[in-house]
N, C-alpha and C positions, 0 to 999 in steps of 0.2 A: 803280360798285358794287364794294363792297369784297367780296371774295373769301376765307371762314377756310378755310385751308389745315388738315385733320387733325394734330390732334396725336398725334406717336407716342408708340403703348404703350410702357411703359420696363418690362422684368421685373425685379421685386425679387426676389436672391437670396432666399432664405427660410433666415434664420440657425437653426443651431442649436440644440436644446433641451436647454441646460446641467441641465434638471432629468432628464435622462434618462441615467444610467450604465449604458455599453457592460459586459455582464460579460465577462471574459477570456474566451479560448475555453481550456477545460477540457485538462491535459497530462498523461498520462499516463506516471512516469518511466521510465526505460528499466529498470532495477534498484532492486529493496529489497529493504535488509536487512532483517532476520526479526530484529526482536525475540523474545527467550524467549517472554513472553507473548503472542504473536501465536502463536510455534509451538505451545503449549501448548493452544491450542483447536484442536480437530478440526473445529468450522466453519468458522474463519479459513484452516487450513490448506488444509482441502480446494477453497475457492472461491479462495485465492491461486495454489495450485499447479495448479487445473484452469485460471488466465489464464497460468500458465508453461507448460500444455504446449500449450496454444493459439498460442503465443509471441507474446501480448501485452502481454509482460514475464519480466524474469529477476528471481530469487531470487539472495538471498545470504543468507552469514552465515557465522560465523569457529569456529575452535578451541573457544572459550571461550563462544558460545552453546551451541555442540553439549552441551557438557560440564554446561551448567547446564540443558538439556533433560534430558539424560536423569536428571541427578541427580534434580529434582523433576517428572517424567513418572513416575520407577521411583516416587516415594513417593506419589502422589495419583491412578497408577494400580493400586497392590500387583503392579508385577511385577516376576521379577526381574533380574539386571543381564544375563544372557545375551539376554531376551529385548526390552528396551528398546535394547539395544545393538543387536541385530538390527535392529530399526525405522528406528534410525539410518543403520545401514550402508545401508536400503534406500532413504533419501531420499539420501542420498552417490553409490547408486549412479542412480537418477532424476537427478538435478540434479549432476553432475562437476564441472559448473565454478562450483559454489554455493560452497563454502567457501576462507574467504579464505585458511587456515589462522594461523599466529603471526601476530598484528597489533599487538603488545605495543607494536613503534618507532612504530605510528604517534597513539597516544596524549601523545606530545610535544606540546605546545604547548598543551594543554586546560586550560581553567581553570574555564569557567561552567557547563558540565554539571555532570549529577552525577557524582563520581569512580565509584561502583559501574555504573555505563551508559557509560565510557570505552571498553570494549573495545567497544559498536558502536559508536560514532562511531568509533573505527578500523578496525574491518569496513570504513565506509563511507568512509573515507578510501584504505586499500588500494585499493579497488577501482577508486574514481575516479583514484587517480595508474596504475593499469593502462590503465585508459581514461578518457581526458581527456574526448572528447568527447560520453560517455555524461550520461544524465541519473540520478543517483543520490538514492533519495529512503530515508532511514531509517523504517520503518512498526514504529510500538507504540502501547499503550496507554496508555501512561505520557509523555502530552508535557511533563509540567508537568519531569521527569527529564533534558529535552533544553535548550538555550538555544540560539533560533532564529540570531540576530546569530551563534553563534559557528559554527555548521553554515553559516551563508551564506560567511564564511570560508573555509570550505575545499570550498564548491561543492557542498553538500549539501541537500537538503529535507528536511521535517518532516511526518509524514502519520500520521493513525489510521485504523484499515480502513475505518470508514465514509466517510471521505474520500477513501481509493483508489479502494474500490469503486466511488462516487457517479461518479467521472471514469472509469471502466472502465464503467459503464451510460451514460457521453456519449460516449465515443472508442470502445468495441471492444462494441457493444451484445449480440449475437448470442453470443460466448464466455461472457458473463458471465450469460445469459438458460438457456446451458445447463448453466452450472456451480449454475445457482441450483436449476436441473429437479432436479438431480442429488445436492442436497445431503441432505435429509429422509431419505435411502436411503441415504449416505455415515455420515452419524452415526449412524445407529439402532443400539442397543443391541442386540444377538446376541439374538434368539427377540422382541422387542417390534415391535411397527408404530411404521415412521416417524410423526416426529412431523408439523405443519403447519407449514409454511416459516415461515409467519408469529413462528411460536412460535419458533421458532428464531433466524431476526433480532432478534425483541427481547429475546430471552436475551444475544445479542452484540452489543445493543445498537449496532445497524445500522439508528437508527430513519430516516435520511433515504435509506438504499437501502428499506427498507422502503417507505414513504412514495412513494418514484418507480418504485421497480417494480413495484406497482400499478394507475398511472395508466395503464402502457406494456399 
């Protein structure tokens, strides 16, 4: 009598699903620079600067932003230079080690940005030859002003608030959940009622923080 001996199970790896892409996991830079027009919004300003004192990140920005803050601060807010200057002095004196001051040398070598957005990309350069091993990420409105290839160059990223933001509600959830509480009562107009957060994100066109902080 012939006797079948069990055949053994063989486990098949189970390969994987090329149709499924891993997303990065989300990084928030160590440092960015302050485009003008990031300073010039008192929302932008005040949900960047409540992740810097949370120290979720640091602020920068140079000589030559300051100086076009307050230039067009003083004319699009009618005030005058004593008291824009004032304002100045008071995020100087907030944030000391924000400005990079002259960064004129390090505008050398720029070709593909735009020449009027040289002086941050040398903010952003300064900063990073201070500290090598920081993560420096340049934050404006204006990407199309920047050329990504040449900021990868000199170790630099490229970011608009909504894309800060979005990676500051993945990486530091809770800072930015109370800078958001905090914002409708931050901007409101002296004698008016805050407006609704909602309103305000898509004013700043912060539709994909909108969008997820929501869900949360």
């Amino acid at each position: 009598m012939t006797v079948l001996l069990p055949v053994p199970t063989v486990a098949v790896a189970r390969q994987p699903d090329s149709s499924k892409v891993v997303s990065p996991v989300p990084v928030l830079p160590d440092h960015v620079v302050l485009d003008t027009c990031v300073l010039l919004s008192g929302a932008l300003r005040w949900l960047v600067f409540s992740l810097a004192r949370q120290a979720c990140l640091s602020v920068a920005w140079s000589a030559v932003i300051g100086d076009e803050w307050r230039r067009n601060g003083a004319r699009m807010w009618s005030v005058d230079h004593a008291d824009i200057q004032g304002q100045w002095q008071a995020l100087q004196d907030a944030f000391p080690q924000a400005c990079q001051g002259d960064v004129s040398a390090f505008k050398e070598g720029l070709r593909r940005s735009d020449p009027k957005d040289w002086h941050v990309v040398a903010a952003g350069r300064a900063l990073h030859q201070r500290l090598p091993e920081a993560r420096v990420a340049i934050l404006t409105r204006n990407l199309r002003d920047f050329n990504r290839s040449e900021l990868r160059q000199f170790n630099l990223d490229l970011l608009d608030p909504d894309t800060l933001l979005v990676r500051a509600l993945q990486c530091c959830p809770e800072p930015l959940k109370t800078a958001l509480a905090g914002l409708p009562a931050a901007v409101a107009a002296e004698g008016r009622s805050p407006e609704d957060l909602a309103v305000i994100l898509r004013r700043e066109r912060l539709f994909r923080l909108l969008r997820l902080s929501a869900c949360q």
